[in-house]
C-alpha positions in Angstrom: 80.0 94.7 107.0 79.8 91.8 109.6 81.5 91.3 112.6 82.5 88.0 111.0 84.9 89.5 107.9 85.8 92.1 110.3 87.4 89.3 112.5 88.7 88.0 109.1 90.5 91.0 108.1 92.0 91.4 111.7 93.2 87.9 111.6 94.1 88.6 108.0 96.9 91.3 109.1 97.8 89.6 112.3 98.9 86.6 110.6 100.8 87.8 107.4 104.0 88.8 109.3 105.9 91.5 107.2 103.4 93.0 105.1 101.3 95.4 106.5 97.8 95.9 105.4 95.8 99.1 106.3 91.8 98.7 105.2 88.6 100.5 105.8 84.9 99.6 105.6 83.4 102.2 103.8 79.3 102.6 103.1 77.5 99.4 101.5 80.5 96.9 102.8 83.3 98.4 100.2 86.9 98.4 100.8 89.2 101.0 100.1 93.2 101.1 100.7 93.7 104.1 102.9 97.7 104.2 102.3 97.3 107.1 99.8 100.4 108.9 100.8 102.3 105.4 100.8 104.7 105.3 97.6 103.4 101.7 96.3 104.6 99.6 93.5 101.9 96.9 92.8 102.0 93.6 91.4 99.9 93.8 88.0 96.5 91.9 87.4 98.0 89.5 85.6 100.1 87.8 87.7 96.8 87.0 90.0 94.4 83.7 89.3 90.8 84.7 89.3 88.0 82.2 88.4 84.7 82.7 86.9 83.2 84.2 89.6 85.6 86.7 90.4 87.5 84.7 93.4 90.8 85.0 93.9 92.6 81.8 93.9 96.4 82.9 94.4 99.3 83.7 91.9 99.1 81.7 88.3 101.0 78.9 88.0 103.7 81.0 85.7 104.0 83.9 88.6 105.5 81.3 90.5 107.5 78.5 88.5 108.1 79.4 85.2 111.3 81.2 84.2 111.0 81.9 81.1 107.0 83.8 81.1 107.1 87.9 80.8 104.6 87.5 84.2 107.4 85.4 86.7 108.0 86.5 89.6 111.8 87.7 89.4 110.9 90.4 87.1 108.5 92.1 89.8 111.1 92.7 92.2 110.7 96.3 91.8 106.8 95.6 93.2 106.4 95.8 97.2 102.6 95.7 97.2 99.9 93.0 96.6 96.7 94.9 95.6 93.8 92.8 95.3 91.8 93.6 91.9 88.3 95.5 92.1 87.0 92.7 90.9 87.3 90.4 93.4 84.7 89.1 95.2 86.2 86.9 97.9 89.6 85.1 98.5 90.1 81.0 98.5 90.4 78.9 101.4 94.7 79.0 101.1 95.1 81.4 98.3 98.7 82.2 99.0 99.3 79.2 101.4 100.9 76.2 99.8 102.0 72.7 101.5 104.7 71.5 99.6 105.8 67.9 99.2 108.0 68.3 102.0 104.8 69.0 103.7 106.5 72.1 105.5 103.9 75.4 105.5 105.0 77.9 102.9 104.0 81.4 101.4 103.6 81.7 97.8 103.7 85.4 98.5 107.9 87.0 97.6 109.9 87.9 99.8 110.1 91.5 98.3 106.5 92.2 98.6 105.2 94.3 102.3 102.2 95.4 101.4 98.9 94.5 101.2 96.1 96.6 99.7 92.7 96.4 98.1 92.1 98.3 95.2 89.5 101.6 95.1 86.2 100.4 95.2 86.8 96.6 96.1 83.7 94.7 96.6 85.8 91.9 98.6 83.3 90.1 100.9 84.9 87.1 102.3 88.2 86.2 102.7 88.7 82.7 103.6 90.4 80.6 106.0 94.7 81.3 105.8 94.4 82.9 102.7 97.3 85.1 103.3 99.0 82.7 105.8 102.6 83.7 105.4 105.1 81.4 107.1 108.5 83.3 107.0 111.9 81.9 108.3 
């Protein structure tokens, strides 16, 4: 693993104030939660926007806004932990960062989550610029 994403992952915990985020680089640039002992409730797959090659683009659209869908966000509250799919390959440029109309900074990320983990045998290699950013008042 570079020095570069190592930077990335520092920055990535030092910026998203209230969730805490514990990662290793294992063999071949894989990362792995180490918070085995942790009693974590993740948010499922579904409520995560992944495009065609396997980036992570934030929450879908009905995570967020959408009342009425089985995957909105007020029937997760029993969840505490983001756990970014195997899958994934690298995270957007603002995954999880929006600018509203107001044109104040904002999290998409709730309130009730404080963790942040990668699942077993992530291949995650780039995590880009305030992807995470978490502005909490």
């Amino acid at each position: 693993m570079n020095k570069k994403l190592n930077k990335k992952l520092l920055n990535l915990i030092a910026l998203c104030s209230g969730i805490t985020a514990t990662v290793a680089i294992g063999i071949g640039g894989i990362v792995y939660s180490i918070q085995e002992n942790i009693h974590q409730i993740p948010l499922p797959y579904e409520v995560y926007e992944i495009d065609e090659n396997n980036t992570l683009l934030g929450f879908q659209d009905a995570f967020l806004n959408d009342p009425t869908s089985p995957i909105y966000k007020d029937n997760f509250k029993n969840c505490d932990t983001m756990e970014i799919p195997a899958i994934v390959t690298s995270v957007a440029d603002n995954a999880f960062f929006d600018i509203p109309q107001s044109g104040d900074p904002s999290s998409t990320i709730p309130s009730f989550i404080t963790r942040l983990t990668f699942a077993e045998g992530s291949h995650c290699s780039s995590i880009g610029e305030n992807a995470f950013f978490s502005f909490h008042h």
